[in-house]
Biopython code that builds the backbone (N, CA, C, O; Angstrom):
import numpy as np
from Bio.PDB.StructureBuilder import StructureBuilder

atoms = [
    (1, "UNK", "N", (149.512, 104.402, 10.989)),
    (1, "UNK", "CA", (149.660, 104.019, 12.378)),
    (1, "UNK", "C", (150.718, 102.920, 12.489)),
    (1, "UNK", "O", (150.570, 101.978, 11.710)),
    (2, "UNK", "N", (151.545, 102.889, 13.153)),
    (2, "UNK", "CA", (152.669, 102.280, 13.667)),
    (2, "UNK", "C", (152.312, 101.020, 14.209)),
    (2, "UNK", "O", (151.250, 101.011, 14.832)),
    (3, "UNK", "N", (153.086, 99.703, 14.107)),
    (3, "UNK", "CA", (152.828, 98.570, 14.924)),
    (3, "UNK", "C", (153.179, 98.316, 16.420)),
    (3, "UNK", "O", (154.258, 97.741, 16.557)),
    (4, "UNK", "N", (152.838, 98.468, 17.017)),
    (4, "UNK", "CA", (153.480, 98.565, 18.651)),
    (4, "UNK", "C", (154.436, 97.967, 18.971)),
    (4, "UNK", "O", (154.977, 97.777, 17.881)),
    (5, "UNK", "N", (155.099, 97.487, 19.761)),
    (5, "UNK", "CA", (156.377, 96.523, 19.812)),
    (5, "UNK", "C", (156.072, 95.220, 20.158)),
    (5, "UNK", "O", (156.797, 94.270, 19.861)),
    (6, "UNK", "N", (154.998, 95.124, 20.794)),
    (6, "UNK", "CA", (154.291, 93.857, 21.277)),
    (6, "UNK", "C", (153.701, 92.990, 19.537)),
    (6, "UNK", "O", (153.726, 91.865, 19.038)),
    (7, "UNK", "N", (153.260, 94.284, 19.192)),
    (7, "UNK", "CA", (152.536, 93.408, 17.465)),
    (7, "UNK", "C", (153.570, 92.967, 16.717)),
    (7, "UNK", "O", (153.382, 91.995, 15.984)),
    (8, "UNK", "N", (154.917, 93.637, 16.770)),
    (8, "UNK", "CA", (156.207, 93.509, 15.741)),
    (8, "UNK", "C", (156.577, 92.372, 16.323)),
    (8, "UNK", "O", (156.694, 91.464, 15.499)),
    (9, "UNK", "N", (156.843, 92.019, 17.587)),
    (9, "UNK", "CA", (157.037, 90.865, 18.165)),
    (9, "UNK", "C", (156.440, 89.615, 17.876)),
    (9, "UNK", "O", (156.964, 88.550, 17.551)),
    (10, "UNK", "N", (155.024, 89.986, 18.083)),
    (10, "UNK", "CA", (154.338, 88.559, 17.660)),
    (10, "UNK", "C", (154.234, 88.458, 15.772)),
    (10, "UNK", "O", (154.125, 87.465, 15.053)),
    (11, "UNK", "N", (154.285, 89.276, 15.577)),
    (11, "UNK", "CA", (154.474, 88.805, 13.432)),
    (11, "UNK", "C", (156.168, 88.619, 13.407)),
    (11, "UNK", "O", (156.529, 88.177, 12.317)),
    (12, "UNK", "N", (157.194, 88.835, 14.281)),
    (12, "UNK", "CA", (158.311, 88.352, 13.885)),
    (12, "UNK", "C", (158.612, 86.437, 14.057)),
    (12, "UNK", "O", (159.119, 85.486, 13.461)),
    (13, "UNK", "N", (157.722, 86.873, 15.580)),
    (13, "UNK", "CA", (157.345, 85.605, 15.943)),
    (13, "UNK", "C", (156.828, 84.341, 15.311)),
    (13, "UNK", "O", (157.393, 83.250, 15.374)),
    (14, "UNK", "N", (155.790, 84.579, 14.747)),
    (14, "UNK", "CA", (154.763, 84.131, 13.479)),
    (14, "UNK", "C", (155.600, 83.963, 12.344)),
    (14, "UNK", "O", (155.395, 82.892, 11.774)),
    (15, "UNK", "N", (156.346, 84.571, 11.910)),
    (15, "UNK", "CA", (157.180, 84.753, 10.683)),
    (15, "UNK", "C", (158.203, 83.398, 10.915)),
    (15, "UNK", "O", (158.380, 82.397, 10.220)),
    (16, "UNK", "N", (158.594, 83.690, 11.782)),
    (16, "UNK", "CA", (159.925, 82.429, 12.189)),
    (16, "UNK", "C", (159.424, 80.985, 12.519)),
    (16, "UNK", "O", (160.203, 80.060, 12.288)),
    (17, "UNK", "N", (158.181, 80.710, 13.043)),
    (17, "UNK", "CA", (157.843, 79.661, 13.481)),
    (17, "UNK", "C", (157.244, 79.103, 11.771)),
    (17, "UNK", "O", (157.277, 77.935, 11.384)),
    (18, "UNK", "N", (156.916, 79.862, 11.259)),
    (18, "UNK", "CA", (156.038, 79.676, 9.718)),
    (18, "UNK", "C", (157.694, 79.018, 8.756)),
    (18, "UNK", "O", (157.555, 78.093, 7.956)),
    (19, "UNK", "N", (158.886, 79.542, 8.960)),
    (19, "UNK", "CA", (159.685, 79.526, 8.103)),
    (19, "UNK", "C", (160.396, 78.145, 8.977)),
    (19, "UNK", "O", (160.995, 77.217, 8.433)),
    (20, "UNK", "N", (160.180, 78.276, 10.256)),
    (20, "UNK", "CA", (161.090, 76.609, 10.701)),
    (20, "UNK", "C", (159.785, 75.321, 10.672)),
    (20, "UNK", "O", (160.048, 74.176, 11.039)),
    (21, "UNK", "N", (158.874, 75.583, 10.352)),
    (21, "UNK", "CA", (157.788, 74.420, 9.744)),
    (21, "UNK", "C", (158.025, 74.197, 8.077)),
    (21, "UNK", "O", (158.055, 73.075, 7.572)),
    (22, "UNK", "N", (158.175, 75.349, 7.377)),
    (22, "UNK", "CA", (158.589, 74.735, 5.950)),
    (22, "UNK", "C", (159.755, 74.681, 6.215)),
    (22, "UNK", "O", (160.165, 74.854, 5.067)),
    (23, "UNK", "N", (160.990, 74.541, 7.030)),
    (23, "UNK", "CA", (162.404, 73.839, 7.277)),
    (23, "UNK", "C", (161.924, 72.566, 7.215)),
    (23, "UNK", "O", (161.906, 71.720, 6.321)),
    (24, "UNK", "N", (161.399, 72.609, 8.758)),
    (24, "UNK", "CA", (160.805, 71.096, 9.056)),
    (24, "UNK", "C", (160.343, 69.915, 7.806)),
    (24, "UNK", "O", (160.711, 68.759, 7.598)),
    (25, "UNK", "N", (159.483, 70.714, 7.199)),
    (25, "UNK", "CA", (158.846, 70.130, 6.051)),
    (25, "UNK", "C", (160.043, 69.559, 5.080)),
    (25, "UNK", "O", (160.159, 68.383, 4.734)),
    (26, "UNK", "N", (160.997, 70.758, 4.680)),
    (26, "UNK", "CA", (161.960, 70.420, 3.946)),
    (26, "UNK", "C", (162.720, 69.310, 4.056)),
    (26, "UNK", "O", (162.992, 68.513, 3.159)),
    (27, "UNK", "N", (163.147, 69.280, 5.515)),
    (27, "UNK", "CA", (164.085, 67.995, 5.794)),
    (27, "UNK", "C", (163.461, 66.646, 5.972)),
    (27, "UNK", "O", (164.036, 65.582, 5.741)),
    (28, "UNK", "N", (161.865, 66.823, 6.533)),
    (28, "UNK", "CA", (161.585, 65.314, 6.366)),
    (28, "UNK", "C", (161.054, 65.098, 4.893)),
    (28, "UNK", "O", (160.151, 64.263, 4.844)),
    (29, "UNK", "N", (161.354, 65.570, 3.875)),
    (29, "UNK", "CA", (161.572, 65.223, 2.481)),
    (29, "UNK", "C", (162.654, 64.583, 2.016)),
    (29, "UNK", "O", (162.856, 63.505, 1.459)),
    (30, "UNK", "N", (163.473, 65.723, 2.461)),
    (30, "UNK", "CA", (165.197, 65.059, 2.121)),
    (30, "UNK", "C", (165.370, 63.770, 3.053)),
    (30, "UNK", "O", (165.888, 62.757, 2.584)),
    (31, "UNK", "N", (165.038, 63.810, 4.047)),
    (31, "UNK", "CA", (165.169, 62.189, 4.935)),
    (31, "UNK", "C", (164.224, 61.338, 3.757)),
    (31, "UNK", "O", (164.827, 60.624, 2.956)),
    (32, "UNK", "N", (163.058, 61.423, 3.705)),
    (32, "UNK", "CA", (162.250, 60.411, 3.022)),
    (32, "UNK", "C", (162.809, 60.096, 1.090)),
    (32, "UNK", "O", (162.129, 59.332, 0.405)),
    (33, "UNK", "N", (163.606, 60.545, 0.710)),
    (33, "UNK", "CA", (164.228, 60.972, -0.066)),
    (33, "UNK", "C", (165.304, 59.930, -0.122)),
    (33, "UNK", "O", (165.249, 58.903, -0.799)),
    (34, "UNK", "N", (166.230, 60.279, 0.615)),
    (34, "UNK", "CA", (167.647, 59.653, 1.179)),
    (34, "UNK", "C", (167.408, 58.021, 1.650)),
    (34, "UNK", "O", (168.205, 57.113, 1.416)),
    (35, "UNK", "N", (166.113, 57.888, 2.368)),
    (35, "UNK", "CA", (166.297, 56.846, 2.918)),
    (35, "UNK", "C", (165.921, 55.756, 1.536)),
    (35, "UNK", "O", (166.320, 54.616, 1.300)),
    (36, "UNK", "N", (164.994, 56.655, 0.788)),
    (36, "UNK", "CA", (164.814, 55.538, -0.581)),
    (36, "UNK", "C", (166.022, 55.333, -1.473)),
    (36, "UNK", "O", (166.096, 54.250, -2.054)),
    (37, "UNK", "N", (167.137, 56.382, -1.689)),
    (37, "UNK", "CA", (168.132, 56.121, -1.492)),
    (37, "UNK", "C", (168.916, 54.869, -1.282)),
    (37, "UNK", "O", (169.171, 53.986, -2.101)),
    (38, "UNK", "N", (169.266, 54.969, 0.035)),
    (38, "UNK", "CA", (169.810, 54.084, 0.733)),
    (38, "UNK", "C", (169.196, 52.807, 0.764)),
    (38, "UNK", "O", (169.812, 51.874, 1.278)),
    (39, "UNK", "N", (167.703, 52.581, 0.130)),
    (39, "UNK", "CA", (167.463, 51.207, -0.068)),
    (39, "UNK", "C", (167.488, 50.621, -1.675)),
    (39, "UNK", "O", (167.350, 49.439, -1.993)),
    (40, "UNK", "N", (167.666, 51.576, -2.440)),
    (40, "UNK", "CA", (168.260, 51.688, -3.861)),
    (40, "UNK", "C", (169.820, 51.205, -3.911)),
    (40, "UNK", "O", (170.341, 50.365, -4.644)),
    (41, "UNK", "N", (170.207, 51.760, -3.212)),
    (41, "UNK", "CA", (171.779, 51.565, -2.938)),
    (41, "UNK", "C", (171.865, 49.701, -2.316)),
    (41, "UNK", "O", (172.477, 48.784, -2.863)),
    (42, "UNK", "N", (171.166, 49.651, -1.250)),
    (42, "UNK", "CA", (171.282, 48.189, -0.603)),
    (42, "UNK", "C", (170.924, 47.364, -1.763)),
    (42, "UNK", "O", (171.802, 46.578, -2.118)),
    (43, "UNK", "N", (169.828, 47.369, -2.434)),
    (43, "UNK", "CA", (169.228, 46.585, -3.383)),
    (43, "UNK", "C", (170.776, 46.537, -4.701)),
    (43, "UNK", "O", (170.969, 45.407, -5.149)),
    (44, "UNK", "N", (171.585, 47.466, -5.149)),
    (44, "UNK", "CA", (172.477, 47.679, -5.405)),
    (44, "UNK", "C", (174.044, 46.458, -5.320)),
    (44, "UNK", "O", (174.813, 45.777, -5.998)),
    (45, "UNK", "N", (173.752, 46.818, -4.172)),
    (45, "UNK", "CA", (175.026, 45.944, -3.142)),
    (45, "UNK", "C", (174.643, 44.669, -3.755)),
    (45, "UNK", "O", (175.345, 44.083, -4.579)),
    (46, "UNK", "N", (173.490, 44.251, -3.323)),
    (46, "UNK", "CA", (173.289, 42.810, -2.942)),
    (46, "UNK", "C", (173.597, 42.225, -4.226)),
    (46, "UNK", "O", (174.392, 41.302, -4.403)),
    (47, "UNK", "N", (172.782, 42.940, -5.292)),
    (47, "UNK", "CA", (172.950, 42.765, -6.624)),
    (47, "UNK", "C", (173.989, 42.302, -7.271)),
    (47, "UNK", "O", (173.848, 41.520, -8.211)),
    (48, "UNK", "N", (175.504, 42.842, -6.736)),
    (48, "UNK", "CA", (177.019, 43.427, -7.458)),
    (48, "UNK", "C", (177.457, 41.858, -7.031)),
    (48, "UNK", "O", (178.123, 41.099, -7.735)),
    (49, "UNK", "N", (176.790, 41.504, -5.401)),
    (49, "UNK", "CA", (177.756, 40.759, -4.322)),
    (49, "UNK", "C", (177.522, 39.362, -4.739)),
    (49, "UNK", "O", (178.313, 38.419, -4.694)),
    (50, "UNK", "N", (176.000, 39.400, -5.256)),
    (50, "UNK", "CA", (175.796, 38.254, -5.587)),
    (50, "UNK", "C", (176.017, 37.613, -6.884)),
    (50, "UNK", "O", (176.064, 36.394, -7.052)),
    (51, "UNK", "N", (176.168, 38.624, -7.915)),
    (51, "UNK", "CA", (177.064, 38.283, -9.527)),
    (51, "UNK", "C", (178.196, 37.790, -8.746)),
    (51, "UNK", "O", (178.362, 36.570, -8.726)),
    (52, "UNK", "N", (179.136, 38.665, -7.994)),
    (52, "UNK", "CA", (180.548, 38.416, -7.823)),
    (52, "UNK", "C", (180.760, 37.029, -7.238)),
    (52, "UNK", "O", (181.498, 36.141, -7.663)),
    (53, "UNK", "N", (180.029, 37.025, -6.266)),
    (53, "UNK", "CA", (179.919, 35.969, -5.059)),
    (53, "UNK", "C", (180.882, 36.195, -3.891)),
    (53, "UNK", "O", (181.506, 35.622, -2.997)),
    (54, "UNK", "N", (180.703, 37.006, -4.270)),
    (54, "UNK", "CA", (181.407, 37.474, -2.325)),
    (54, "UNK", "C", (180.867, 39.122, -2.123)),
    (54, "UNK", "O", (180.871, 40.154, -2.794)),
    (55, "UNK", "N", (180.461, 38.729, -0.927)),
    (55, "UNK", "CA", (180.058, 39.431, -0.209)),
    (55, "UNK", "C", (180.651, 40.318, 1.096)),
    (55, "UNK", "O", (180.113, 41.324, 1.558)),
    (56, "UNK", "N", (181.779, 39.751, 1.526)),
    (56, "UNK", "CA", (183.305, 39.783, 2.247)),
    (56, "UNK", "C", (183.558, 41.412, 1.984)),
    (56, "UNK", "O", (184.142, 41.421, 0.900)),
    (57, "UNK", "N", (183.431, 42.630, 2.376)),
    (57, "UNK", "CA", (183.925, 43.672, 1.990)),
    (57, "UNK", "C", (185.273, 44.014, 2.290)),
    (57, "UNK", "O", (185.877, 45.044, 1.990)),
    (58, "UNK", "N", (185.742, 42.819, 3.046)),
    (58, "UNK", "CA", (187.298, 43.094, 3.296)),
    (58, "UNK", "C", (187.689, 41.799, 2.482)),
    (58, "UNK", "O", (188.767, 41.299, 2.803)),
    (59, "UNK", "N", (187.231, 41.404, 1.838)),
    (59, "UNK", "CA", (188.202, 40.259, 0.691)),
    (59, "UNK", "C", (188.586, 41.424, -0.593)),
    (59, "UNK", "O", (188.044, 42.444, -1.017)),
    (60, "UNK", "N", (190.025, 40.523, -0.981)),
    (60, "UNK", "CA", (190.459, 41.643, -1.865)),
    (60, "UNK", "C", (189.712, 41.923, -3.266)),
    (60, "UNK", "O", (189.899, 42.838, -4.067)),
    (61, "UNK", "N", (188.681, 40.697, -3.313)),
    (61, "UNK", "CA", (188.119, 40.898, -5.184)),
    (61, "UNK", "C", (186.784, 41.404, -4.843)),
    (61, "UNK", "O", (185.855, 41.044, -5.566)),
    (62, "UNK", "N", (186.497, 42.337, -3.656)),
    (62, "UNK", "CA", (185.391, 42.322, -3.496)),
    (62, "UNK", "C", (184.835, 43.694, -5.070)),
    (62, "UNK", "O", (185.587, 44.141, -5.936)),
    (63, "UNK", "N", (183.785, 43.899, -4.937)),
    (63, "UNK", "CA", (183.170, 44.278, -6.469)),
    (63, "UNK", "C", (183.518, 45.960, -6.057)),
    (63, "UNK", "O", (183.007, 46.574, -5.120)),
    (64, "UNK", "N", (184.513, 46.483, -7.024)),
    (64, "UNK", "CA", (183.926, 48.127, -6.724)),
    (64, "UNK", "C", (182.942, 48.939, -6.729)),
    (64, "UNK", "O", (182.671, 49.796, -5.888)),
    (65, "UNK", "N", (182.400, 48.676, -7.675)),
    (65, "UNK", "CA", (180.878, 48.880, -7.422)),
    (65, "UNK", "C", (180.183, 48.993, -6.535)),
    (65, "UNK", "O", (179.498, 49.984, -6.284)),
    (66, "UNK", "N", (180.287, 47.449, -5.587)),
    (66, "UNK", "CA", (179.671, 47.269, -4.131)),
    (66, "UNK", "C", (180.078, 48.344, -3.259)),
    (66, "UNK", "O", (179.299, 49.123, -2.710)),
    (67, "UNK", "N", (181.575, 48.351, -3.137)),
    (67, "UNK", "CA", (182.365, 49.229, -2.390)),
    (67, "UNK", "C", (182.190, 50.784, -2.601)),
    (67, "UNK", "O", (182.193, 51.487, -1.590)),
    (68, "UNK", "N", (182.062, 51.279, -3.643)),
    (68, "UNK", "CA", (181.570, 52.230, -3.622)),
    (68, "UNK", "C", (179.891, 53.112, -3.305)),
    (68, "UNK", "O", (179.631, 54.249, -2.911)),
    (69, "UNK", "N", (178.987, 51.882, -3.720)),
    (69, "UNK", "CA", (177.823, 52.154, -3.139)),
    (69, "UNK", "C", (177.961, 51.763, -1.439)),
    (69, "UNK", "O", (177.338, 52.602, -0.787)),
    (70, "UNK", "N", (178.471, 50.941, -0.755)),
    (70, "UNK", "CA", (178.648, 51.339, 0.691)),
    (70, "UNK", "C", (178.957, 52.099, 1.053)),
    (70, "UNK", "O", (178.199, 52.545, 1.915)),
    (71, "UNK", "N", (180.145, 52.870, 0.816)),
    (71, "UNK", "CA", (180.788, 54.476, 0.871)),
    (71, "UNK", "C", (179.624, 54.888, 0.323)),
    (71, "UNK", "O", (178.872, 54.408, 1.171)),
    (72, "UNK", "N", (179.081, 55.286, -0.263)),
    (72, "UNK", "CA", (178.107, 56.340, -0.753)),
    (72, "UNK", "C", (176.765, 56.159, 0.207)),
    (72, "UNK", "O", (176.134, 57.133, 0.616)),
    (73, "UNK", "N", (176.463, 54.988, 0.469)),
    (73, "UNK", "CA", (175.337, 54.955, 1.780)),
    (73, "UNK", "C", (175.383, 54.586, 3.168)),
    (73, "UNK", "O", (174.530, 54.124, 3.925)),
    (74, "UNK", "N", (177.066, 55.030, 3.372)),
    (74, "UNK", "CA", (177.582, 55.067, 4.589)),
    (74, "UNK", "C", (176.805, 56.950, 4.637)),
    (74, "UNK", "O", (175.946, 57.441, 5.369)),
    (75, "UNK", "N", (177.596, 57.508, 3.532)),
    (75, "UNK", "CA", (177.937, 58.925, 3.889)),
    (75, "UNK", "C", (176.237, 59.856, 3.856)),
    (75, "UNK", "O", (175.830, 60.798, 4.536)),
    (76, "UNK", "N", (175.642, 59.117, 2.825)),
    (76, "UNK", "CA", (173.861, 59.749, 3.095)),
    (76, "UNK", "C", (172.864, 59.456, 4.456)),
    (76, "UNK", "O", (171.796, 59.950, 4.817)),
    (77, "UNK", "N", (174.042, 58.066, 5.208)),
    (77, "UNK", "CA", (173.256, 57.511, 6.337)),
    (77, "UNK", "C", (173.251, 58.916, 7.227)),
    (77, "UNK", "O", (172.263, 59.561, 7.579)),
    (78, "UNK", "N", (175.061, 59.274, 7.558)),
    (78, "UNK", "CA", (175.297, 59.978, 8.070)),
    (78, "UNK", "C", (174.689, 61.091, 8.034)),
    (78, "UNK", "O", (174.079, 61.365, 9.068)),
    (79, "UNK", "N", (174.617, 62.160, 6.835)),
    (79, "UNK", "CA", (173.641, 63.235, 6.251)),
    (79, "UNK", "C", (172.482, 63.011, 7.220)),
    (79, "UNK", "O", (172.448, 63.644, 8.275)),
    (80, "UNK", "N", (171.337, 61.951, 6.833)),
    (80, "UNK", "CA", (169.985, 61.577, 7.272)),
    (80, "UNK", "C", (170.246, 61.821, 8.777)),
    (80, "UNK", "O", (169.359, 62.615, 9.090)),
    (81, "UNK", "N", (171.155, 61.504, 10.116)),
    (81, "UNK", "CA", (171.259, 61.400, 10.596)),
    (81, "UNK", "C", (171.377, 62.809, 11.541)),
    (81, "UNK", "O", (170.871, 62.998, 12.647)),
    (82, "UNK", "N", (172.189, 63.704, 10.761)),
    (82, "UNK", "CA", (172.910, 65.283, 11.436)),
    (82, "UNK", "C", (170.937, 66.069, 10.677)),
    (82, "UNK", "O", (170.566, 67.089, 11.257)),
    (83, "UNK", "N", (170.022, 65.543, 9.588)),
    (83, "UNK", "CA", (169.312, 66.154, 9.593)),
    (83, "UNK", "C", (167.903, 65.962, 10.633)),
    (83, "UNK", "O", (166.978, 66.745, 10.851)),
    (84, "UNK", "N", (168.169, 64.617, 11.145)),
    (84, "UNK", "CA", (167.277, 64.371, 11.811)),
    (84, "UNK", "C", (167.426, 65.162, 13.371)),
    (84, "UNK", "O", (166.511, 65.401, 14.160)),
    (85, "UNK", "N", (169.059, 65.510, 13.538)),
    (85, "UNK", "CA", (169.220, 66.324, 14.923)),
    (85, "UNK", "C", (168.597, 67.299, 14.317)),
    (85, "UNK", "O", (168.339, 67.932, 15.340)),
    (86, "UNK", "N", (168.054, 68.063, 13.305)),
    (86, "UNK", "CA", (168.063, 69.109, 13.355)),
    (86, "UNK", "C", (166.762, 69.345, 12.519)),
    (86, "UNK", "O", (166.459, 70.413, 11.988)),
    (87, "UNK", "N", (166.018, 68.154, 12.482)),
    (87, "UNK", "CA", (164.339, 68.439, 12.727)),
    (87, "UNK", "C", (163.999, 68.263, 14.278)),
    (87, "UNK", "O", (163.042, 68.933, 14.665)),
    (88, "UNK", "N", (164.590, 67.525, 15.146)),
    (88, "UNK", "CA", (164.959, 67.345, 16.363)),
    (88, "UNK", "C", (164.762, 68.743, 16.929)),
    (88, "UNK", "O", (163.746, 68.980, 17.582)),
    (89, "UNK", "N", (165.484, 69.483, 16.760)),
    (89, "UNK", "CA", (166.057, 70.944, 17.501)),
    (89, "UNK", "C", (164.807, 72.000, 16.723)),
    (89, "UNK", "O", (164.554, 73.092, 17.232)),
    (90, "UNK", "N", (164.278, 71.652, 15.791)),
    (90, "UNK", "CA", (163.342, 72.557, 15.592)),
    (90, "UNK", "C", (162.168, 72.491, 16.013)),
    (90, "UNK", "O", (161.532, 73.455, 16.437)),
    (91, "UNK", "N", (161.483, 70.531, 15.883)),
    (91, "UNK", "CA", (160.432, 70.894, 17.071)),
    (91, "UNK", "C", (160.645, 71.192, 18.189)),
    (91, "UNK", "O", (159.630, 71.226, 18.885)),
    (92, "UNK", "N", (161.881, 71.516, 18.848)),
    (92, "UNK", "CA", (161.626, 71.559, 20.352)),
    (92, "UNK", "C", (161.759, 72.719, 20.289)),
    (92, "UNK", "O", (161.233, 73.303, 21.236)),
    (93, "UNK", "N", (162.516, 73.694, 19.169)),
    (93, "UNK", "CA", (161.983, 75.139, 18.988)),
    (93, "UNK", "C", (160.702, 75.763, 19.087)),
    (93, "UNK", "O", (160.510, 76.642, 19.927)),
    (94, "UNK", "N", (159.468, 75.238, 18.000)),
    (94, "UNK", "CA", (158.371, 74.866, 17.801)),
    (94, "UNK", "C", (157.939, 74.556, 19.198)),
    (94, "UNK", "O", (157.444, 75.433, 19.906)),
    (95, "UNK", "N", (158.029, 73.925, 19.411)),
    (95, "UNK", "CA", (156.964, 73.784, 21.591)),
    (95, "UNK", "C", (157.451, 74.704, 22.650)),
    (95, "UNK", "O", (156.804, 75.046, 23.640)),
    (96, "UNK", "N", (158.638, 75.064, 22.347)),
    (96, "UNK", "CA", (159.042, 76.199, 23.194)),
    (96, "UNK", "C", (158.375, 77.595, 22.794)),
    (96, "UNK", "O", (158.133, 78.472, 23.623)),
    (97, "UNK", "N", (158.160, 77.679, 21.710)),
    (97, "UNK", "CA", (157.400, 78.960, 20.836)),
    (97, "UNK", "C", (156.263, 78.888, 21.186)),
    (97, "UNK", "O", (155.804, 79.870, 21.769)),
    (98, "UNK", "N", (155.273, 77.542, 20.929)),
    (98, "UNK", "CA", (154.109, 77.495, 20.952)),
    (98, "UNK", "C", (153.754, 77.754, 22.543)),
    (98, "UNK", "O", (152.700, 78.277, 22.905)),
    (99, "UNK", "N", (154.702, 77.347, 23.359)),
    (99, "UNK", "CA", (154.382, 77.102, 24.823)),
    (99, "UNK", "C", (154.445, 79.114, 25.373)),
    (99, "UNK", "O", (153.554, 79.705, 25.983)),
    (100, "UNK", "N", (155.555, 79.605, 24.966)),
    (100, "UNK", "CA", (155.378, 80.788, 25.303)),
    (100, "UNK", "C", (153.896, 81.829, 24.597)),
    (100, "UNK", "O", (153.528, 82.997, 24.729)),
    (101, "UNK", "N", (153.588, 81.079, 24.125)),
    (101, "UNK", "CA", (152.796, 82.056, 23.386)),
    (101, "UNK", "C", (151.408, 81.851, 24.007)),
    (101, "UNK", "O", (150.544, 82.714, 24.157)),
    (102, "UNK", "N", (151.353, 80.656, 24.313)),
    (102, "UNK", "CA", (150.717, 80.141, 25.267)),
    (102, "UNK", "C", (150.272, 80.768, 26.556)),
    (102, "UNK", "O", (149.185, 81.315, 26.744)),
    (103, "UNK", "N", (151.336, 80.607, 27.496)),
    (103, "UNK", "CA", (151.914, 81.884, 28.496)),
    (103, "UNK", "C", (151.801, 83.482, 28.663)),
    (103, "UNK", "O", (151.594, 84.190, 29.648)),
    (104, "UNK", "N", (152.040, 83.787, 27.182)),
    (104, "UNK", "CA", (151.739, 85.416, 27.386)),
    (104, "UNK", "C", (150.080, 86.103, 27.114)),
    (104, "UNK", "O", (149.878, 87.307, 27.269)),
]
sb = StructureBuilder()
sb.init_structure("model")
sb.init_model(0)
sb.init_chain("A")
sb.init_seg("    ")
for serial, (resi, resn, name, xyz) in enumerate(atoms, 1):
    if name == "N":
        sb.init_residue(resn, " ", resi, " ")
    sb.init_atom(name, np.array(xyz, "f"), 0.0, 1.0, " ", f" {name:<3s}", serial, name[0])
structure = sb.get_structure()
């Protein structure tokens, strides 16, 4: 016996909302992840700035080291940031789903 179009609908349905919750899941890992990161990295900085004694990232002896862990937790800030639009955009996927389903 065949699934009706209404049943194929709601298990495609089911299927997609199941696969953007383990998204969901995924990215607030990689955020929780990143952000320990980025306080690995700060702890880092402070570390380099305070052997060197300057802290000045525009003085010329500043530590490469330092400078490069800022670049590096400039660019994961950013990352954390484009993933959070886009746990963003999935719960509101997620309530729009749940809300129609709701509805029908």
């Amino acid at each position: 016996m065949r699934p009706s179009q209404t049943e194929r609908m709601r298990r495609r349905n089911e299927f997609e909302a199941g696969q953007n919750r383990l998204r969901a899941h995924q990215i607030k890992t990689i955020i929780a992840e990143s952000d320990r990161i980025c306080i690995e990295l700060g702890h880092q900085i402070q570390a380099e700035e305070k052997r060197a004694r300057i802290s000045d990232p525009t003085h010329f002896a500043y530590p490469t080291l330092a400078k490069a862990a800022r670049d590096r937790r400039a660019k994961i800030q950013g990352s954390v940031n484009a993933l959070k639009i886009e746990l963003n955009r999935l719960s509101v996927e997620g309530n729009q789903a749940s809300n129609q389903q709701f509805a029908a």
